[in-house]
C-alpha positions in Angstrom: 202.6 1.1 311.1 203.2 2.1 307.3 205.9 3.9 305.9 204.5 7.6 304.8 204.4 11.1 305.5 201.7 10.5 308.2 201.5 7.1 310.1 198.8 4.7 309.6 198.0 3.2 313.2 195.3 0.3 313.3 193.9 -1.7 316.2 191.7 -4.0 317.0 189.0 -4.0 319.6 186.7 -7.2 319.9 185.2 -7.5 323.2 183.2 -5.2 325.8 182.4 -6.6 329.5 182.9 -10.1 328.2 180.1 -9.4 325.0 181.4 -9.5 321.5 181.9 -5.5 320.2 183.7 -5.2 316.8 185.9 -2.2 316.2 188.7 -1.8 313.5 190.3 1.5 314.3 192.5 3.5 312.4 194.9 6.7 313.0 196.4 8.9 310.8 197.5 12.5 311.1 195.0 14.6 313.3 192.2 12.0 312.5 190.7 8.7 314.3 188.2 6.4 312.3 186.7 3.3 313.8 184.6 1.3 312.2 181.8 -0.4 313.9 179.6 -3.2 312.3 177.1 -3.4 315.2 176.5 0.3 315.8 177.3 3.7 314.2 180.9 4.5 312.3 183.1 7.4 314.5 185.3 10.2 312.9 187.2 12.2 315.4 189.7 15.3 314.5 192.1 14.7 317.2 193.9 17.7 316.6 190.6 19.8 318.1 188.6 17.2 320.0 191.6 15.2 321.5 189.3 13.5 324.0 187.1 12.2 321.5 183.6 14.4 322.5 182.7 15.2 319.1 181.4 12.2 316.6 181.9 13.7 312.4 181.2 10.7 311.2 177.9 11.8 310.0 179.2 15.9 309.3 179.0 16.2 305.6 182.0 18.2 305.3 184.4 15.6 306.5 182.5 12.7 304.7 185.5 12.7 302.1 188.0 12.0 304.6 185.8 9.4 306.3 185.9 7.6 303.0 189.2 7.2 302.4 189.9 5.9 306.2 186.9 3.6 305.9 188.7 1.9 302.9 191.9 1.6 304.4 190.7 -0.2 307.1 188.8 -2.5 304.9 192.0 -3.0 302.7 194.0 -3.3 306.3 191.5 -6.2 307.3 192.0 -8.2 303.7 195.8 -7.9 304.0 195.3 -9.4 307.2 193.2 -12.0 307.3 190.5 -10.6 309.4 188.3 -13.0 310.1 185.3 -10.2 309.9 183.6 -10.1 306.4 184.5 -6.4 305.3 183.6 -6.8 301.7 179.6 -6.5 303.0 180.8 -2.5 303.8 183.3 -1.9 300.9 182.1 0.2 298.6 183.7 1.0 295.0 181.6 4.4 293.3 184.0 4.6 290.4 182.3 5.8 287.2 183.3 5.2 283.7 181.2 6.4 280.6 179.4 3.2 278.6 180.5 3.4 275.1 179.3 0.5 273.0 181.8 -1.2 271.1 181.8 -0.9 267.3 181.0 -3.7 265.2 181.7 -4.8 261.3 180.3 -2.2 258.8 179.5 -3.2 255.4 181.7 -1.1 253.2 179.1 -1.3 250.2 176.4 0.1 252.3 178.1 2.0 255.2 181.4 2.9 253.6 182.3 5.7 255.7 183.9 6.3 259.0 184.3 9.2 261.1 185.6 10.1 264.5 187.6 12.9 266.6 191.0 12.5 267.3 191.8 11.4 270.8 195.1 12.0 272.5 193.8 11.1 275.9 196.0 8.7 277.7 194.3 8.1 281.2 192.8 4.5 280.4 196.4 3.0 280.2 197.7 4.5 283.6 194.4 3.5 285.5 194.4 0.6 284.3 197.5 0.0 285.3 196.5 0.9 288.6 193.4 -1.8 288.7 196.0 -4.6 287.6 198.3 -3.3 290.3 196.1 -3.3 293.2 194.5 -7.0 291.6 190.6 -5.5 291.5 188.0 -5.8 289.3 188.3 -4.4 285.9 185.4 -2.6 285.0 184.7 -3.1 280.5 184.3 1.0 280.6 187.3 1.2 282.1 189.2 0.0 278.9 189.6 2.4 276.4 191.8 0.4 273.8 192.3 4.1 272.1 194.1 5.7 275.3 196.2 2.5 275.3 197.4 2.9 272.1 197.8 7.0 272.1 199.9 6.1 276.1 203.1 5.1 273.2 205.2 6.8 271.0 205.5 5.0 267.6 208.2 7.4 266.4 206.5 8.3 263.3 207.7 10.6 261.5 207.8 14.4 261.7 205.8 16.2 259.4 208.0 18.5 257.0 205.3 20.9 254.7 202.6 23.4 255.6 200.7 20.7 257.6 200.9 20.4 261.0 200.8 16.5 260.6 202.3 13.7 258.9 200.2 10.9 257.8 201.9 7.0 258.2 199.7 3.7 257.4 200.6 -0.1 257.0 198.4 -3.3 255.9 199.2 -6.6 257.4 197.2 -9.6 259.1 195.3 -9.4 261.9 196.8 -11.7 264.6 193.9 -12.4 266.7 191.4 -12.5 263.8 192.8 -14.8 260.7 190.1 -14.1 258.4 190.8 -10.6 258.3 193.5 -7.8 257.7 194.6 -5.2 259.8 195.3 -1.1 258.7 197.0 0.9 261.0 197.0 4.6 260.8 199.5 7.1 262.6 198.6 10.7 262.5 202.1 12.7 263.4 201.7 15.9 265.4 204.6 18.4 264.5 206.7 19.0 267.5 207.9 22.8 268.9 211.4 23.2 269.6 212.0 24.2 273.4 213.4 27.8 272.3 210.4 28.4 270.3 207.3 27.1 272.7 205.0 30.0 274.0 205.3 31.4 277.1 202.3 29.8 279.5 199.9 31.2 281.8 199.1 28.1 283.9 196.4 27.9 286.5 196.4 24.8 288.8 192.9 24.2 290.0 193.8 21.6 292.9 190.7 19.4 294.4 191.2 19.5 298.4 188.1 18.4 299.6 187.9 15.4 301.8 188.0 12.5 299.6 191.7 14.0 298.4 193.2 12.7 301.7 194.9 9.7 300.6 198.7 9.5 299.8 197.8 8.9 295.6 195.7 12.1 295.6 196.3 14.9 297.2 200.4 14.9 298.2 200.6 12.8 294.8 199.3 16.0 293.2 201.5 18.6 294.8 204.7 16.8 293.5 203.3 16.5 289.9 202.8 20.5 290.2 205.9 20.6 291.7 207.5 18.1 288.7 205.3 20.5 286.4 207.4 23.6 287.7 211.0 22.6 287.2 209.8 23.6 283.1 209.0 27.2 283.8 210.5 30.2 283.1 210.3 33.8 284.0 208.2 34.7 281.6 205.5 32.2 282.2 202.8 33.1 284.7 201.4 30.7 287.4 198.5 30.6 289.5 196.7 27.9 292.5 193.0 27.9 293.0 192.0 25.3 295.8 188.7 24.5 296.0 186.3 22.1 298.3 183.6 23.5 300.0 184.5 26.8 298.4 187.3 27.9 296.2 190.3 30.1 297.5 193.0 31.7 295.5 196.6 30.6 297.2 198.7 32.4 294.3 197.9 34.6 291.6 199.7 35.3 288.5 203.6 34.7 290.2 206.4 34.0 287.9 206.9 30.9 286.7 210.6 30.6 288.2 209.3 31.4 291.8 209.6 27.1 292.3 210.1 28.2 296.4 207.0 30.3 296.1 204.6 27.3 294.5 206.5 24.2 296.4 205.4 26.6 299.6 201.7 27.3 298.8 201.1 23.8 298.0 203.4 22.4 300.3 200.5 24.5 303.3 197.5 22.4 301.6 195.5 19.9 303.4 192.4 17.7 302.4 188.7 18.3 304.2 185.3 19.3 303.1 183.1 18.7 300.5 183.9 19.5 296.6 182.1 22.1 295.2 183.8 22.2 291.8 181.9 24.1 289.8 182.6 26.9 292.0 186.6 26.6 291.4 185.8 25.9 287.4 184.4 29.0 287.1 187.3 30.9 289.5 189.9 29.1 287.1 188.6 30.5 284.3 188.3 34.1 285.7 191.7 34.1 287.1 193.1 32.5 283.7 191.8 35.4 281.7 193.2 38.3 284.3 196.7 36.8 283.3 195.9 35.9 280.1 199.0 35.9 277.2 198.4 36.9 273.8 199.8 34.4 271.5 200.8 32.0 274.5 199.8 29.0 276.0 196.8 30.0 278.5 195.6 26.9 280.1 194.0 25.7 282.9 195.3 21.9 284.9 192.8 20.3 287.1 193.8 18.0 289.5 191.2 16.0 291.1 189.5 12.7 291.9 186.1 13.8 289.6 184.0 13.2 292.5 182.5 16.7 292.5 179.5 16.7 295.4 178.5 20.6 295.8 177.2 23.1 292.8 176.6 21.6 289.5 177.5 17.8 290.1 175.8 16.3 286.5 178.3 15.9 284.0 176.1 16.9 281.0 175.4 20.5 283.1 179.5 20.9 284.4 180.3 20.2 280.2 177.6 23.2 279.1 179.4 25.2 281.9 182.9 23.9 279.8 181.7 24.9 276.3 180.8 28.4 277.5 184.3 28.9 278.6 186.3 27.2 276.2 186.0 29.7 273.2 188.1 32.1 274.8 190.8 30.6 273.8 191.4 29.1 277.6 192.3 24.8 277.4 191.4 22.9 280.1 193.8 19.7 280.7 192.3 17.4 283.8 194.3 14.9 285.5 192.9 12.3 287.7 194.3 10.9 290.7 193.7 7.9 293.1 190.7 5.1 293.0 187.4 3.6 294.2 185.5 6.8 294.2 187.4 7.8 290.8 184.6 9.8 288.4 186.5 8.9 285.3 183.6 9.8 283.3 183.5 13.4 284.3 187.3 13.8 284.0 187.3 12.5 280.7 184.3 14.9 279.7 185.7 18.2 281.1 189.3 17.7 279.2 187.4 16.7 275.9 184.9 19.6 276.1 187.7 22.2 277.4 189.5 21.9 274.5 191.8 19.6 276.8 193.3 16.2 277.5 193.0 13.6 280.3 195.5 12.2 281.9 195.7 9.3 284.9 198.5 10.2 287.4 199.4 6.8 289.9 202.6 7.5 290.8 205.6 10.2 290.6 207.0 8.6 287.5 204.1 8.9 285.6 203.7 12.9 286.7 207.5 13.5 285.5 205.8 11.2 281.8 202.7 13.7 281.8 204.3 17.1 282.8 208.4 16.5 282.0 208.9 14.3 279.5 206.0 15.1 277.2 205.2 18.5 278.5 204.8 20.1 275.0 202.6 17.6 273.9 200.6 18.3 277.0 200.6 21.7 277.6 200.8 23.5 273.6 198.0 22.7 271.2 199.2 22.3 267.8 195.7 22.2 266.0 191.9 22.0 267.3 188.9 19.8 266.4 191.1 17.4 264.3 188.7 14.9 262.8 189.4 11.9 260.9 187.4 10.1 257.8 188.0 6.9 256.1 186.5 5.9 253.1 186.6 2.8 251.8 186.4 0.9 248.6 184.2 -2.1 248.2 185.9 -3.3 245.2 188.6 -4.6 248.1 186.8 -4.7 251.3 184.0 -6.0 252.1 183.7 -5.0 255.7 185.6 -2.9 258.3 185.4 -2.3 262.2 187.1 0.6 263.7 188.8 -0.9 267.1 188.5 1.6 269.8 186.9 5.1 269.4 183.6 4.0 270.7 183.0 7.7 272.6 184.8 9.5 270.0 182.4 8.5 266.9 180.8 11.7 264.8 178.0 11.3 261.9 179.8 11.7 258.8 178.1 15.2 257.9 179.8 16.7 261.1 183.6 16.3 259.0 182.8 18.9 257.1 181.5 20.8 259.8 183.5 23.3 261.3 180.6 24.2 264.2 181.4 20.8 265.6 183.6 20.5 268.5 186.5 17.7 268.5 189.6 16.4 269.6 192.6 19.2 270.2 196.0 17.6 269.2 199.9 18.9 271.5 202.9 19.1 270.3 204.7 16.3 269.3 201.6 13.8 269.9 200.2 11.2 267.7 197.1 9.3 266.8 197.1 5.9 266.3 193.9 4.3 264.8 193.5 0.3 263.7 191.1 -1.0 261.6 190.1 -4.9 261.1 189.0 -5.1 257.5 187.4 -8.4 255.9 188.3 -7.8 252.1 186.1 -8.1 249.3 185.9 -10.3 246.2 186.6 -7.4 243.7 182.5 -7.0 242.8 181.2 -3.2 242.2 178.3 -1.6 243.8 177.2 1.8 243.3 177.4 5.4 245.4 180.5 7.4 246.5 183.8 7.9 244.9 184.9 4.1 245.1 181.4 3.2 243.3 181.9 5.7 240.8 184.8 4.8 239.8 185.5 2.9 236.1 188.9 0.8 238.0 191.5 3.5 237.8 191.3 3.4 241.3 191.2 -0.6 241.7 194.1 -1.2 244.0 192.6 1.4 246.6 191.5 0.1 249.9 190.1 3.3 251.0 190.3 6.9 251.3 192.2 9.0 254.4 191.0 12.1 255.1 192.0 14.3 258.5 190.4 17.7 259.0 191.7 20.4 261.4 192.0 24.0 262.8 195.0 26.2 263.6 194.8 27.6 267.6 193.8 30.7 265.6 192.0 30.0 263.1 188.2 29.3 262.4 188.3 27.5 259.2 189.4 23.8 258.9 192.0 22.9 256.3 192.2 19.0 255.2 194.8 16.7 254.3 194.1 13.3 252.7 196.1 10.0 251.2 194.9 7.1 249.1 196.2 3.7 251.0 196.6 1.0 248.9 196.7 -2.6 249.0 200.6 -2.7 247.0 201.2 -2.0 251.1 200.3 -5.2 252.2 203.1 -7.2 254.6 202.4 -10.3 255.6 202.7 -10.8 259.4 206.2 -12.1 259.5 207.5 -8.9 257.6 205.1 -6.9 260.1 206.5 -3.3 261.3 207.8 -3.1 264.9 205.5 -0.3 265.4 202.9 -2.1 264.4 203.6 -5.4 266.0 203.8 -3.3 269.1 200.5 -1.5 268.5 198.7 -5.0 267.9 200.0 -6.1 271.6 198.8 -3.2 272.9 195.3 -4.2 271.3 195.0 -7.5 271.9 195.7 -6.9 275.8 192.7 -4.6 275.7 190.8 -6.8 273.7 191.6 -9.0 276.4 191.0 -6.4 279.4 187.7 -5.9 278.2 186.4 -9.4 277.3 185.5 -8.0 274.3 182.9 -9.6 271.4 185.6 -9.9 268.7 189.0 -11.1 270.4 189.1 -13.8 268.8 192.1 -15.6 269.4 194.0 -13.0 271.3 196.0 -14.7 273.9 198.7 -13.3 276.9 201.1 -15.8 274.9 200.4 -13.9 271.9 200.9 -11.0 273.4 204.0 -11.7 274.5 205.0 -13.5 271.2 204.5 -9.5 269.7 206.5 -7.9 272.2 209.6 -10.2 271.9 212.5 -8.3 270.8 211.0 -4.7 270.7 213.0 -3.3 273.7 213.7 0.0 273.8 212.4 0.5 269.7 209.3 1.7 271.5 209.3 4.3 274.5 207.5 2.8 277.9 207.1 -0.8 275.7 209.1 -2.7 279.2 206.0 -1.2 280.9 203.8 -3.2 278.8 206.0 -6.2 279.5 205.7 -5.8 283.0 202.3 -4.7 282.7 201.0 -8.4 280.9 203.5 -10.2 283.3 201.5 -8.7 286.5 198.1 -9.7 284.6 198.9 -13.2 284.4 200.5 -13.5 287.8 197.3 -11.5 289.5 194.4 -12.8 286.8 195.8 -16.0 285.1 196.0 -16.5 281.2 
């Protein structure tokens, strides 16, 4: 018996008039799953069958919760030593978008790089998860960009017009000798708490079936509740559940009616199928019946991504996105608990709704998301922020942008204002590396590097980073010239960036990527000596690399 809300009862059954008849059985709450290698699985709600008449195994609207106590009992039988093969039944169905990895550009022919911004920090937190529970780490999984945007660099605040401050530093690359390293940090201004806009907040909470396990669905009704202890009168919340249909639990209450939401949420259970195209397009009707003029109107949903009912492609639920997103409605997803985890249409809804995507595995990490860095999470500071980087071929011969690889734009699209990118909160930053191979000082011809007659001969390359107000249609730009007087050789390295090349080099690492090159665990843990608390959630890292080698090896 575990410790939980609900107990987790297993037995064993292995005989039947002397012949050999496998069953692993589990109870929890109202429900009874056994599994049953030689014949058909059962699923029985004991709550309104208690004598076990009525099989659900095979009713699609409780295939969810079948799921999640088939996997239970398969992880019950490896914790145990069962002697029965289970992995020939288990089943993983997570999804993660392919994104091929960048390579080396030549900077004399290909001198230009583009990309949105990214602000998405789910990667790190599932990750996290994977090395926790020691399984198999999928290469999609491993967005080194989400690793680097899950830490605060403490860069500094922006003090003109802009909305951003721009920081960069050239040193060596650590797990690459031949070649340099750049990192870029794009500062997001910050809102003071007196001055952040009041919110109409719409929680659109998956409780289908396969939200029955402890890290999903009660998971999610404390980050709501973490998520409420921010909220004033004059902010405006509203639930939508939604599985095999959606239903409104609360519309439009006051945002300081805590015993009103912790009430509502606290009633929820998990059954059905997911039919969440249905609650999308609830969310979005119920968020623009409450909707505040000048405030933050956004919709949170919570939710495994395994959406089974309605429109279940992720290229048709993203159309459905863009149709909503221009009226001025965000869309911030956060995923919750594993092996069926659609990361992939998580990651697109947040990133088409204007949005970002967050992984939630545990209470502390809600109170990271929704407490801690709640204005960066909840108030957009500026929309479709894009980034370009020209470089000079008089100084490098070749560069590779690390991380990004679903985030890349043609380089006619910066100057585009029709194209969608990333949406930056308050108080976030971008972090961007590039590995750069410099040059031998010879001159080709084309943009403004080739063009030039030398006055621009200590110039690595160009920084230019595009962006919209929340109101505004027209982009504005800001740019900087980094130089090579900035070079630091890696014992005179920045602690930020030290920090930012451990982060790196473990998803290097995580990924079994192409060009790790030397990166090591040892290395790793070479950078991260003496950082401490310089960096916020760097003993998380630590501990992070420490559980790696202990579950993986070196």
């Amino acid at each position: 018996i575990s410790e939980s809300e609900e107990q987790e009862i297993y037995s064993n059954y292995y005989k039947y008039n002397g012949h050999s008849f496998e069953i692993r059985m589990i109870k929890k709450g109202r429900y009874k799953y056994s599994f049953i290698p030689q014949d058909i699985d059962e699923l029985y709600d004991l709550q309104n069958d208690p004598y076990e008449m009525k099989n659900l195994s095979d009713d699609f609207y409780y295939q969810g919760i079948k799921e999640e106590l088939r996997k239970k009992v398969f992880k019950h039988m490896e914790e145990t030593d069962d002697y029965y093969d289970s992995e020939r039944y288990a089943e993983n169905t997570e999804e993660y978008s392919d994104a091929r990895e960048s390579g080396y550009k030549n900077a004399a022919t290909d001198p230009v790089s583009t990309f949105s911004a990214d602000v998405d920090t789910a990667s790190y937190a599932n990750l996290r998860r994977l090395i926790k529970g020691g399984d198999t780490i999928s290469e999609d999984a491993v967005r080194i960009e989400e690793m680097l945007n899950y830490f605060d660099y403490n860069y500094v605040q922006p003090t003109g017009e802009s909305p951003f401050s721009l920081t960069y530093e050239l040193s060596d690359c650590p797990w690459n000798k031949g070649s340099k390293l750049m990192m870029i940090g794009v500062q997001g201004r910050d809102i003071p708490e007196e001055k952040t806009p009041n919110s109409n907040l719409v929680f659109l909470i998956d409780v289908s079936g396969s939200m029955y396990s402890n890290d999903k669905l009660p998971l999610v009704i404390e980050s709501v509740n973490t998520l409420m202890d921010t909220m004033t009168e004059n902010d405006r919340i509203s639930v939508i559940t939604y599985s095999g249909n959606e239903r409104i639990v609360l519309a439009g209450a006051r945002g300081n009616q805590t015993k009103t939401v912790e009430t509502v949420t606290g009633m929820l259970d998990a059954n059905g199928c997911t039919d969440g195209e249905s609650g999308i397009r609830a969310a979005y009707e119920l968020a623009e019946k409450y909707y505040i003029k000048g405030g933050n109107n956004r919709i949170i949903l919570a939710s495994d991504g395994d959406l089974n009912v309605g429109i279940t492609d992720t290229d048709e639920l993203v159309k459905l996105i863009e149709e909503k997103r221009e009226g001025g409605i965000y869309l911030t997803t956060l995923g919750f608990g594993g092996d069926n985890l659609k990361d992939e249409k998580m990651e697109a809804l947040a990133d088409n709704g204007n949005g970002s995507y967050h992984y939630i595995d545990s209470a502390k990490e809600a109170r990271k998301v929704l407490l801690e860095e709640r204005n960066s999470t909840l108030y957009t500071i500026a929309k479709d922020v894009k980034l370009q980087v020209e470089f000079n071929p008089q100084n490098v011969k070749s560069y590779r942008l690390v991380g990004y690889d679903n985030r890349r734009l043609n380089n006619e699209d910066f100057e585009n204002d029709a194209k969608d990118a990333g949406d930056v909160g308050a108080g976030h930053s971008v972090t961007v590396l590039y590995e750069i191979i410099p040059a031998d000082g010879s001159k080709t011809g084309g943009l403004k590097y080739q063009q030039n007659t030398g006055k621009n001969s200590d110039e690595w390359c160009t920084l230019k980073v595009r962006y919209k107000l929340p109101e505004e249609t027209k982009s504005r730009m800001i740019s900087a010239a980094i130089k090579g007087s900035l070079y630091s050789p890696a014992e005179k390295m920045s602690t930020r960036m030290r920090f930012a090349c451990a982060v790196t080099e473990f998803g290097l690492i995580l990924k079994d990527s192409d060009y790790k090159g030397t990166a090591s665990l040892s290395d790793i843990k070479k950078l991260l000596s003496g950082i401490g608390s310089k960096i916020g959630c760097s003993d998380d890292l630590e501990e992070l690399v420490r559980l790696y080698e202990e579950k993986y090896g070196e």
